[in-house]
N, C-alpha and C positions, 0 to 999 in steps of 0.2 A: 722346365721340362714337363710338369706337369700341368700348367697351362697350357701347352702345344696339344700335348694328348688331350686333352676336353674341347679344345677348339678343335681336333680333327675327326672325334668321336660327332662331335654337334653338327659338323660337314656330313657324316656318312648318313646323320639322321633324317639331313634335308634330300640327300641324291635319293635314296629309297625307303620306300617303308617296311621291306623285306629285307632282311639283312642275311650274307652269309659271311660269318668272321672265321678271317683266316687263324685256324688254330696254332699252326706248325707249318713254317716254310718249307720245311725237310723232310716235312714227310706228306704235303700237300694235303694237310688237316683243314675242313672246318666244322664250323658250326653254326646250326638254322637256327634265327631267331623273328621272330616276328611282331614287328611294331603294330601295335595300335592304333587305326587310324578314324577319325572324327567321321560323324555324320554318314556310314554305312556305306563308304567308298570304300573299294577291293583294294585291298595292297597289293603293291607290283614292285618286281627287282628290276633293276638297273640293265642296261644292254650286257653289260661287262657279264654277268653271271646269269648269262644264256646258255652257259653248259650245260647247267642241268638241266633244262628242255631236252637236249640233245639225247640226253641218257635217261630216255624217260623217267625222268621223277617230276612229281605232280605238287601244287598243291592249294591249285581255286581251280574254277572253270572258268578259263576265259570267254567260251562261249553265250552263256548266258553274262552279261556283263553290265547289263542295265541294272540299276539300282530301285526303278520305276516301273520296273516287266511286270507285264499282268501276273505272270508265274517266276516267282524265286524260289531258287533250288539250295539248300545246307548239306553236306558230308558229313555226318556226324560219326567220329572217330574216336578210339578209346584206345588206349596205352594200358594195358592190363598184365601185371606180374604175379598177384597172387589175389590171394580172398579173404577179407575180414571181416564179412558180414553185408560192405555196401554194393561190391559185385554183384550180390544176387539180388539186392534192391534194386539195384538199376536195373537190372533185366526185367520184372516183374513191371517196372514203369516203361517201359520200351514195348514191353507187350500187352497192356493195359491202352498204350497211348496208340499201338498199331502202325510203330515206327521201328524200323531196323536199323542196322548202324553195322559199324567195322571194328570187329578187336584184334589189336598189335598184341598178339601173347608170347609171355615167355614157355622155357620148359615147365619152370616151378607150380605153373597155375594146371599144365596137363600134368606133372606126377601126382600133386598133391592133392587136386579139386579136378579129375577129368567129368565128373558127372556135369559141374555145373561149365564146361567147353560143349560135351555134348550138347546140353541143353542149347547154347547160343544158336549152335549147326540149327537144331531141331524146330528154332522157332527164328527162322530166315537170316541169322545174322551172317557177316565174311566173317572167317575166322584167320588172322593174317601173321605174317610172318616179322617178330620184332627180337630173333633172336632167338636161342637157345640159355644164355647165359646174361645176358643183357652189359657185354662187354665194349669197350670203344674200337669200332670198327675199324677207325683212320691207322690203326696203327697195326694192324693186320695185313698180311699179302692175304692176294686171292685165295689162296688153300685154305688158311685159317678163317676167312672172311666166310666161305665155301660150308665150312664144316660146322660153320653155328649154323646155317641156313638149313642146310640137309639133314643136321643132329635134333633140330625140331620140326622137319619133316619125318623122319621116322619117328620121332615119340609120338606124333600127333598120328601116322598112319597106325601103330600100337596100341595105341589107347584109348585114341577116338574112331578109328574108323577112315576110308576115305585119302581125299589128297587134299594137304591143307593148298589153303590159295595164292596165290603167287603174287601177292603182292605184300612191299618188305617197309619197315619203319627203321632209318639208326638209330640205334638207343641214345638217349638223349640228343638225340639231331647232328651227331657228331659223324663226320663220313671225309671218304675224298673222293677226286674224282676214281680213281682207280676200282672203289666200293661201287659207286654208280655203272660203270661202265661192264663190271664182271657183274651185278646182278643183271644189268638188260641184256647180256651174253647169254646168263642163265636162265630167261624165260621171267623176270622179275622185273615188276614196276616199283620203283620206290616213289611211296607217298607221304610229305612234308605235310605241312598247315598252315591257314594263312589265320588261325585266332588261336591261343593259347593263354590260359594263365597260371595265375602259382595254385596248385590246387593238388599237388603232389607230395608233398609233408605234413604226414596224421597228424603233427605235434602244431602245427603253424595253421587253421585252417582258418580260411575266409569269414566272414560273416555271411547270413544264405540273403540276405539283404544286398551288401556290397558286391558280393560274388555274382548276384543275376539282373543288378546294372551292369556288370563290366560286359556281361557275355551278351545280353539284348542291347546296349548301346552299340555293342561292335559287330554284331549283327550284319554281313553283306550277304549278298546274291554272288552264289558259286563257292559261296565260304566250305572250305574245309577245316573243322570246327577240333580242337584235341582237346576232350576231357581226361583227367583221371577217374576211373570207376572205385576207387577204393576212397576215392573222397566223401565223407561224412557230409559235407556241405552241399556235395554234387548230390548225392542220394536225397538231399532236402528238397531242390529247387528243380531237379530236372521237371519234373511232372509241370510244374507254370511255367516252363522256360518251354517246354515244346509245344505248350496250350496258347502261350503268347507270341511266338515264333508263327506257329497256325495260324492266327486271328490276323497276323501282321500281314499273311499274305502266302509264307514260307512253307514246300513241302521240305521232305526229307529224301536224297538219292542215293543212289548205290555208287562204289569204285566204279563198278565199270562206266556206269553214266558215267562218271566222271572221265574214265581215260578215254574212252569214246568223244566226247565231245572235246576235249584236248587236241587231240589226233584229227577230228575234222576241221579245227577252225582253220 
């Protein structure tokens, strides 16, 4: 049995480089995961899991798609729950380096740290929607799915000011279709990624060596890029990773570029 399962896991490797794993049949769970792929080629999913196009969720451009374009374009995207110091190093290197980016926030980061949410607003960044609690979405009906969405749009109308932005992350990439279809009901893009790595565990982190080969070798055109901000390693290497990303060719774009040029190709 368990040679079948690594021979059918090896199959799903070869059919795409984007993978979405079915979580739970029963409750039509999955979850985003995204392969690595050689030589600065875009990962792409399979015909089969073209639903999520459907229900706007995003997560390259396919529009720009050349790997050779005189202009290539990265998403740089941030999954941010709370604040240990290297949140507000990365901001300081984002505004130093005169790049903006997109943060996935929880509540915890508007009750406990709103100065430095404020700050993101104040110096151009999207401030985006990843929850209220940062709970597993797939196993939520719409009301409950509804009520993290709106319960960190009112803290964020509260204590920062403003309407936060309508576009939504599942927490840990985990969703169904059901999650996708009532956020694009409710005025919501959900945005995936097509580079991620382990960078998420203060106790496990990367070497700033190893950590910014994996992210400049994987490096595409249309890349929508997930750091964690609370990463120690990331606060190291961002500053040469955006200075080497630049020299390669690469600016930095907005969501909306992004869903715009989605929507036109």
């Amino acid at each position: 049995m368990m040679k079948k399962t690594v021979i059918l896991f090896l199959c799903l490797i070869q059919l795409c480089t984007v993978l979405i794993l079915p979580c739970s049949a029963q409750n039509d769970s999955y979850r985003w995961y995204c392969m690595h792929v050689k030589d600065h080629v875009q990962p792409r999913v399979g015909s089969e899991l073209a639903f999520t196009e459907e229900l706007d969720a995003y997560y390259i451009d396919f529009k720009n798609c050349d790997p050779n374009a005189d202009e290539k374009v990265i998403y740089l995207t941030f999954d941010a729950g709370y604040e240990n110091g290297n949140v507000a190093k990365i901001l300081d290197i984002l505004k130093e380096e005169n790049v903006t980016a997109a943060f996935f926030i929880l509540g915890n980061l508007i009750t406990r740290n709103s100065e430095l949410v404020k700050r993101m607003v104040e110096e151009g960044h999207t401030v985006c929607n990843h929850t209220n609690r940062h709970k597993d979405m797939s196993k939520c009906d719409d009301a409950a799915f509804l009520k993290e969405l709106h319960d960190l749009e009112t803290l964020y109308s509260e204590k920062i000011g403003g309407e936060l932005s309508h576009y939504y992350r599942p927490p840990e990439g985990t969703f169904s279709r059901a999650n996708l279809a009532c956020a694009k009901a409710n005025g919501y893009k959900t945005v995936f990624w097509s580079f991620a790595y382990p960078d998420w565990d203060n106790n496990k982190q990367m070497t700033p060596e190893k950590a910014k080969k994996i992210i400049l070798d994987n490096a595409h055109n249309g890349e929508v890029m997930l750091l964690h901000p609370t990463s120690a390693t990331n606060a190291q290497i961002l500053a040469d990773v955006i200075r080497t990303l630049k020299s390669e060719g690469y600016r930095f774009g907005s969501l909306d570029e992004l869903t715009a040029a989605a929507q036109n190709r």
